[in-house]
N, C-alpha and C positions, 0 to 999 in steps of 0.2 A: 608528475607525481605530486599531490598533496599531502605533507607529511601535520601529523599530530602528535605533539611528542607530550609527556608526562614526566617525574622521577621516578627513573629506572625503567618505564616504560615506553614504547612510543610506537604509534599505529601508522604506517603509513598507506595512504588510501589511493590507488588510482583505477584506471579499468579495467583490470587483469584478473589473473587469480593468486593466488595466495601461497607465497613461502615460509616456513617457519627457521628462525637462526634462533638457536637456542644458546645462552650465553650467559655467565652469574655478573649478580649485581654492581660486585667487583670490578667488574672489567670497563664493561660497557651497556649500554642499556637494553633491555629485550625489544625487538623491534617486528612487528607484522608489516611486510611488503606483498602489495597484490601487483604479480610480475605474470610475465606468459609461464606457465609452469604446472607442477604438480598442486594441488591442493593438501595441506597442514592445519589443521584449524587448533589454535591455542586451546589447551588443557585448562582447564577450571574445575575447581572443586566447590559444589555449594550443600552444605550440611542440611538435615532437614533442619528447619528453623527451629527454637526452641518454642512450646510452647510452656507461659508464664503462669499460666492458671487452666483447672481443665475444663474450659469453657472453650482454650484456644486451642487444643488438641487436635480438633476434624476439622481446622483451617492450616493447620501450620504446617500438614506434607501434602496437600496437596497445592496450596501457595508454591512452597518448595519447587513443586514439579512442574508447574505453569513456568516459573521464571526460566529453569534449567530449558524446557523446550524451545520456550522464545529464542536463547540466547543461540542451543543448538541449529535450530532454525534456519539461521543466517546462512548457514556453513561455516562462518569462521572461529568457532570456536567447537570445542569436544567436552562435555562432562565426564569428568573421573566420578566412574560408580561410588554411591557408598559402602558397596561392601571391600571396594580399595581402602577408603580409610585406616589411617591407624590412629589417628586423634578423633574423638567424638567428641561435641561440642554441645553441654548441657547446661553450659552458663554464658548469655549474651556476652558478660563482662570480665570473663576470667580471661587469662593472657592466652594468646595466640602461640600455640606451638609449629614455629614457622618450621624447625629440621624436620618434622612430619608429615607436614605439607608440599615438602619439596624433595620428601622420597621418595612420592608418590608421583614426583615431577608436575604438578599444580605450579601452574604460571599468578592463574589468579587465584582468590578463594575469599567468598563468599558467606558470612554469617548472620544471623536474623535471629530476630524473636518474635511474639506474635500475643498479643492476648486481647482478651473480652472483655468487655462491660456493659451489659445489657444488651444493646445491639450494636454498638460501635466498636468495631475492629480496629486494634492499634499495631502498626505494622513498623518496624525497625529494622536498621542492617547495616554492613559494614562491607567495604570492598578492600582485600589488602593486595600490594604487590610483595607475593611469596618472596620472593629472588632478592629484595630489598627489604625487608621484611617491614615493611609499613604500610601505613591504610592509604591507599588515594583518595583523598579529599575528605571532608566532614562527613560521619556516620548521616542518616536522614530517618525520615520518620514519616509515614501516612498515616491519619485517620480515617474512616469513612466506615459504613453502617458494615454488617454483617453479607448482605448481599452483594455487595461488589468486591470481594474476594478475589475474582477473576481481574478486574481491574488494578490491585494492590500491586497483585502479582506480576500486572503489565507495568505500571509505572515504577518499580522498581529493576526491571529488565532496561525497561527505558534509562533508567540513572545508570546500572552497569554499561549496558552497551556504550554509554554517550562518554562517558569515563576511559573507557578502555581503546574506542574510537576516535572520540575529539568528535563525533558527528551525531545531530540529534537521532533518538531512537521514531521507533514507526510503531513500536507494541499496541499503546492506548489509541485505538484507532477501531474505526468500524467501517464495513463496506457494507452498499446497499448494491442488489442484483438483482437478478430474476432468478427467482423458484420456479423451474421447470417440470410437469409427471405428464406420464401417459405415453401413449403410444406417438411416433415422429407425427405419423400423419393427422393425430387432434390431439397435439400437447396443451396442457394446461399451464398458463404461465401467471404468477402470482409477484410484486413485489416483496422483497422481503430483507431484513436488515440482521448482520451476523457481526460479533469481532472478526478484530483484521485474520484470525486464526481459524474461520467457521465456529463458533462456538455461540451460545446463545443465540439461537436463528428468531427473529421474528416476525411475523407474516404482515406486511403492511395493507393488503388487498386482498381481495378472493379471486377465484378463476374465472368472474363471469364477462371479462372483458380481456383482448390480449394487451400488457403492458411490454413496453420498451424505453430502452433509454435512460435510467435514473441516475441522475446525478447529484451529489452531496452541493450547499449552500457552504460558504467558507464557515460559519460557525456550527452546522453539520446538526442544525435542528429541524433545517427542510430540504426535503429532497424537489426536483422536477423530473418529469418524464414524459413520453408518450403514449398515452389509453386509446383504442378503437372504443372507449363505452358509448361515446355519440354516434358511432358510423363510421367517421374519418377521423383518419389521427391529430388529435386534440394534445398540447402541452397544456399539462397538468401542474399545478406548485400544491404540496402538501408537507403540513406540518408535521415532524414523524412521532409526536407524543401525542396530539390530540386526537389525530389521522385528517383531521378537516382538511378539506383539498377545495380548490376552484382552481377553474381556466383561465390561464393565465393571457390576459387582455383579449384583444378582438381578433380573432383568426378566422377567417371567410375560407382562408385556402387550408389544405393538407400541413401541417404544423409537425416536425420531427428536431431530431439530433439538437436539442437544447443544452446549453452548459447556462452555469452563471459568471460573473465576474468575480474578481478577485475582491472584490469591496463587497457582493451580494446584493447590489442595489435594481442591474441590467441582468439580460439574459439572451443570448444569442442562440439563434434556431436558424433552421432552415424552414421555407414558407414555399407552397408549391401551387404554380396556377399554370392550366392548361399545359402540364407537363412539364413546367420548368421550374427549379427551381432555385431562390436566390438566398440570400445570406442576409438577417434582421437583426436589427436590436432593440430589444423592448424593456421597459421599465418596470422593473416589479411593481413597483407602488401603483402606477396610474397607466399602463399596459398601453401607453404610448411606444408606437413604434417608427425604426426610423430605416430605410432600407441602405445596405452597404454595399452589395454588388447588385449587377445588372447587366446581364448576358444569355446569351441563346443555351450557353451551357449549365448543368447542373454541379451547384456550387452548396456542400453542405458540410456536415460534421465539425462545426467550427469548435477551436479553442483559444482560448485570450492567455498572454504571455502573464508571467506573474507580478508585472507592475502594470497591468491592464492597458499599454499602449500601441499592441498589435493584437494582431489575430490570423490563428494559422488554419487554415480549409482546406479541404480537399475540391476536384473539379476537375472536370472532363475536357477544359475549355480549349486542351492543345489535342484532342484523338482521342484520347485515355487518362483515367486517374491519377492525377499527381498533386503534389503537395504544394501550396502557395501562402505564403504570406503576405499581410498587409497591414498599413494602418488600422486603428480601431474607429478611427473616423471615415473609412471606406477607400474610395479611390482606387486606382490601381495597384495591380498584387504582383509580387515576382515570385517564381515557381522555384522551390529549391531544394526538389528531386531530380536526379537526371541518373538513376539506372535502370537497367531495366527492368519488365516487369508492371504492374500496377501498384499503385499507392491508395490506402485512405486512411482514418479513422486515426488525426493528428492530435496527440495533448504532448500539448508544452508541458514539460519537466518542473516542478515548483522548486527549484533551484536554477532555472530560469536558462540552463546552462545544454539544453538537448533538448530534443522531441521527439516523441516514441509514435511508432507507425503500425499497421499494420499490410503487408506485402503480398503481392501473388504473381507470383514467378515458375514459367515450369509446370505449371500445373499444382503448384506448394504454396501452402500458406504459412509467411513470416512474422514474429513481432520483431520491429528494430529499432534503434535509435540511431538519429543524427544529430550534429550540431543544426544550432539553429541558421545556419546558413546553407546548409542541404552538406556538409560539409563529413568526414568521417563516419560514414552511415557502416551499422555494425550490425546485422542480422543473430539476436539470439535465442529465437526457434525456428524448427523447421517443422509441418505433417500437414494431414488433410487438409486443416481448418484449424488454423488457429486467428481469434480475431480480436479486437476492443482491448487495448492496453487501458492499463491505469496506471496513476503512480503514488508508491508510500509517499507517506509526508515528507520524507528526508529526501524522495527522490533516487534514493538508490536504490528500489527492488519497483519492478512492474507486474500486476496482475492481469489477468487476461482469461480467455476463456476457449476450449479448444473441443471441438466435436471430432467425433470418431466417425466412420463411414457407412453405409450399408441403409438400409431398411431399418436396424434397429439403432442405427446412431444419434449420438445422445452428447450434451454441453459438459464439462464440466471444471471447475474454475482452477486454476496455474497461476503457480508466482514465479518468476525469473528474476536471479539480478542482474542489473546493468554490465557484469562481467561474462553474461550467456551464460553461469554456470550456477549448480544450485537450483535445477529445477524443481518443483516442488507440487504435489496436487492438493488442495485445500480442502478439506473436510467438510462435505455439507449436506443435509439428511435427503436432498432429490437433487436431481439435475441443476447445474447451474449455466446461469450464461450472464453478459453484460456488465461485470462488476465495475463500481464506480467505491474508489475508497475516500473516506475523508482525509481531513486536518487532524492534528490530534485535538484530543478530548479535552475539554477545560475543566 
């Protein structure tokens, strides 16, 4: 168990699920444990923010309601309605009626302001711990233009959660996927980039090629991928504001399952000739490549550990799909999956500390995690088709993407946490498949 503690507050964090001991400040401190158990998710109350001028009026509840979802989100915590209220909160700076907030049983509670000037949005706020009746940590403060509203909203979620947790938050963040429509048998599939929430979708391509694979660069301003628009699949490096794209160095052979490194300098793929396929690394800059494995078996889906000195694949090369690890300078791999079933589609954890899989067992498709030793593998879905983990930036929640069956079955994109619980379907205007999430947002 990893605990995070605060005054009067303290989150303790491990793989489980969540109990709540409810306790005054008096005594001893309020503490979240995630234990094998029922689920309690801590009460918080956040006021609509004030707005300071009526410029900020048609930003300040709907702000409001972004953070409260975020936080709900998680599972671990619950917003007290505002119509529970008995304090309403019309001035950022007037004192905190904490016996109001805590008859309403409000653990935390959350106040904000919000105003305009021209275009530039000024966002403020305060976190207190009720039960002790103080603020945890320094008030904060965002600027940023009028359009990015939805982001204030996340980076403030981001400072609660990280306060309340002791762990960085995942809100400001964006996933790049595949935009799916159409009928199964001529689906049209489109890159396209959303928040980590589905919300602002943006169409990176059109339908006139099938795209695969896209994965976010560690500063989350290019993605790579794989396009049929030549014939064969081609990795692709594209900027995601300009949209300009080129092929990334010399590929003769069939070119898929690309990630980059943790630095964004290399990129590893699988490269397929006469059937086979092997494990590359190529250099963004000068598409210099350098080959890692080299075997009868097909060796793909690679991911590099988050100090870039191994890399974990999948490979056929014992009968069936399992997971392997090895240096980043190649050489030989030790496999370290051993139950049953089939394994692929491995990303190292960017807390460096697990690796999420994809399973098929039974006839069932899983997402799981293991240690990086093939070690405590813990399966937390089960259905048709579930496939392509990703992981938030903090590492504690994975998204994924899961088809349903039949004739008229169809992708569409899933977040899970690391504790299997908390599933959740992500909101997005068509079909989804493939998602790859970033880093946070700078």
């Amino acid at each position: 168990m990893i605990k995070y503690c605060m005054t009067y507050l303290c989150a303790a964090l491990a793989i489980m699920t969540l109990m709540f001991s409810e306790v005054t400040a008096q005594t001893k401190p309020l503490r979240i444990e995630i234990t094998q158990g029922v689920v309690e998710p801590m009460p918080f109350a956040a006021p609509v923010f004030v707005a300071e001028n009526t410029a900020a009026r048609k930003y300040a509840q709907e702000l409001t309601a972004v953070l409260a979802a975020d936080l709900v989100g998680t599972g671990l915590f619950r917003e007290i309605p505002n119509a529970a209220h008995i304090s309403k909160v019309t001035n950022f700076n007037a004192p905190v009626q904490f016996a109001d907030w805590k008859a309403i049983n409000a653990q935390a509670l959350i106040t904000g302001a919000v105003s305009v000037s021209g275009n530039k949005l000024i966002v403020k706020f305060r976190l207190f711990d009720v039960f002790a009746q103080t603020a945890l940590g320094d008030g904060l403060q965002f600027v940023a233009t009028t359009n990015s509203m939805r982001r204030m909203s996340h980076k403030v979620a981001d400072a609660v959660y990280s306060r309340l947790t002791g762990e960085t938050g995942y809100f400001d963040s964006r996933v790049v996927y595949i935009a799916e429509e159409g009928p199964k048998n001529n689906r049209q599939k489109r890159l396209a980039l959303m928040d980590y929430d589905g919300a602002n979708v943006r169409y990176l391509t059109d339908a006139s090629s099938i795209v695969l694979s896209p994965r976010f660069s560690p500063n989350a301003r290019e993605i790579i991928y794989t396009s049929y628009e030549t014939g064969s699949p081609r990795v692709f490096l594209m900027n995601v504001d300009t949209l300009k794209r080129r092929i990334l160095g010399d590929q003769p052979a069939m070119a898929f399952a690309p990630r980059f490194s943790p630095d964004g300098t290399k990129v590893v793929m699988s490269l397929s000739e006469r059937g086979n396929a092997d494990i590359f690394m190529v250099e963004v800059a000068t598409g210099q490549k350098k080959r890692l494995t080299s075997s009868p078996a097909i060796d793909t889906a690679p991911s590099f550990s988050p100090d870039g000195s191994k890399i974990v694949f999948e490979s056929d090369r014992s009968g069936g799909q399992q997971i392997y690890v090895m240096s980043v300078k190649g050489g030989s791999a030790k496999r370290i999956s051993s139950g049953s079933g089939r394994y692929g589609t491995p990303v190292w954890s960017p807390r460096g500390d697990m690796i999420a899989f994809t399973k098929l067992n039974k006839g069932r498709f899983h997402i799981g995690v293991m240690r990086t030793d093939g070690s405590r593998e813990k399966l937390l879905t089960a259905s048709f088709l579930d496939e392509g983990p990703t992981w938030s930036p903090n590492g504690r929640v994975l998204m994924f993407f899961r088809e349903t069956a039949g004739a008229n079955g169809a992708p569409s994109i899933y977040s899970v946490d690391i504790t299997g619980r908390n599933l959740r379907k992500v909101k997005t205007p068509t079909f989804g498949s493939d998602p790859a999430w970033s880093k946070l947002l700078k």
